[in-house]
N, C-alpha and C positions, 0 to 999 in steps of 0.2 A: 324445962321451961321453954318455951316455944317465943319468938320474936315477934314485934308484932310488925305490921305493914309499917314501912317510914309514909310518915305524914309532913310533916314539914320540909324546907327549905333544905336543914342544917343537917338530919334525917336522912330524908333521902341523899343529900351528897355523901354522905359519911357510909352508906350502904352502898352505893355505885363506886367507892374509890377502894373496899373491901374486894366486890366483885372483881372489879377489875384487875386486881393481884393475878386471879385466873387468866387473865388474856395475855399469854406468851409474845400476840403479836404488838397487846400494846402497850406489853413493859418492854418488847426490846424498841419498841419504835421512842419508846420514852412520853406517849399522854398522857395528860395529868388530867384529872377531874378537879375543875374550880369550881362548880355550881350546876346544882340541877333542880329544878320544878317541874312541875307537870305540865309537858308540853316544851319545856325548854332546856338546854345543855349547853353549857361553856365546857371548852379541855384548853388545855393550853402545851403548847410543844416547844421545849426550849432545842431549837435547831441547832445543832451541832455539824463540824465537817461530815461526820459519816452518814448524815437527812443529805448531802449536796450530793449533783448530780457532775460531769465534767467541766461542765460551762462556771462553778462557784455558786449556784443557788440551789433549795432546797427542790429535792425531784418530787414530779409535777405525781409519781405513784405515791407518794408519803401523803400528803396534801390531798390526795383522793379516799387515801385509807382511811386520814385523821377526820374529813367527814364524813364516811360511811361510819366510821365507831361514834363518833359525835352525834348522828342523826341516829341511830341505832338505839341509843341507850334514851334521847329524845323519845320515840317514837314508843319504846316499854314503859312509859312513862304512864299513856293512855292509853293502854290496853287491858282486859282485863286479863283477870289471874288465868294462867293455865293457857295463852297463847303465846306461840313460837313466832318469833319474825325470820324470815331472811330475805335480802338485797332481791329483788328482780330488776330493778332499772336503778345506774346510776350513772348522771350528767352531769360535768363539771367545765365549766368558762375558767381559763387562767386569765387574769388580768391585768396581774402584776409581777412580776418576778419576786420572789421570796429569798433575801439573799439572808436571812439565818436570825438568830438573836429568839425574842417570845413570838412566839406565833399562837392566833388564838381563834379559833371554831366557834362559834355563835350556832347551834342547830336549832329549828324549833318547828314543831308539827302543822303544817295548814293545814289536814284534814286526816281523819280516823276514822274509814270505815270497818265495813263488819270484815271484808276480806286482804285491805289493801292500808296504809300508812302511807301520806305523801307526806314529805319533811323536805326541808330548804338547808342550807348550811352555808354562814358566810367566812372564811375564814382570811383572818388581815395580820397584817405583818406589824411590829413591835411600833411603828411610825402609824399606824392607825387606817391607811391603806389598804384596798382591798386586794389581796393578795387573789384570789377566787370567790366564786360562788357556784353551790350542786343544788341539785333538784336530784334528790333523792325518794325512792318507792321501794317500798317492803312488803311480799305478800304475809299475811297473816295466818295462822293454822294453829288448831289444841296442839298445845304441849306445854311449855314454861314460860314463864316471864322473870323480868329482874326480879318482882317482887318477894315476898316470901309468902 
């Protein structure tokens, strides 16, 4: 019996937090998938001493990862079946220092073309402060998608 495409809200989150069992990097980093639709992604990362960097806050690589996977699974979202993404540009503003606790990703796609995904990611710290925000870009190419 064959799966069909997640269609909904509840659907597709429940597909993307499956998939993401497979990502070695973002079960050890610890991302959690709280909600995805089409064109939009929350994860949320409960920062622990081992996300901090010397100084006592979360390092500024964790927080760059947690939106390229955040904009990443965003941007599969509106693609069609049988395209590959991967990272060609990614820029990130630190704003605020992230001293630990939920930290939570906001991703969501401004534009899908045929060859490129431009996606935004804001991610704020547990007090609701913006911890960063990326400008993120993904070239597109046949091969896979999240989808099934």
């Amino acid at each position: 019996m064959s799966k069909k495409t997640p269609q909904t809200e509840r659907e597709m989150t429940e597909f993307v937090r499956e998939r993401m069992k497979e990502s070695r990097a973002s079960t050890l980093f610890g991302f959690e998938v709280t909600s995805v639709r089409k064109g939009r992604v929350t994860f949320t990362l409960n920062a622990k001493p081992r996300h901090k960097q010397i100084h006592g806050v979360v390092h500024g690589g964790i927080l760059a990862a947690l939106a390229d996977t955040a904009a990443a699974i965003a941007a599969y979202t509106v693609i069609p079946l049988g395209t590959e993404l991967a990272t060609v540009q990614l820029s990130i503003n630190y704003l605020k220092a992230a001293p630990g606790g939920q930290i939570t990703a906001n991703a969501k796609v401004l534009r899908a073309g045929r060859n490129f995904v431009v996606t935004e990611c804001e991610i704020q710290n547990e007090d609701g402060s913006m911890a960063a925000k990326a400008l993120i870009t993904f070239g597109a190419a046949a091969g896979h998608s999240m989808k099934n």
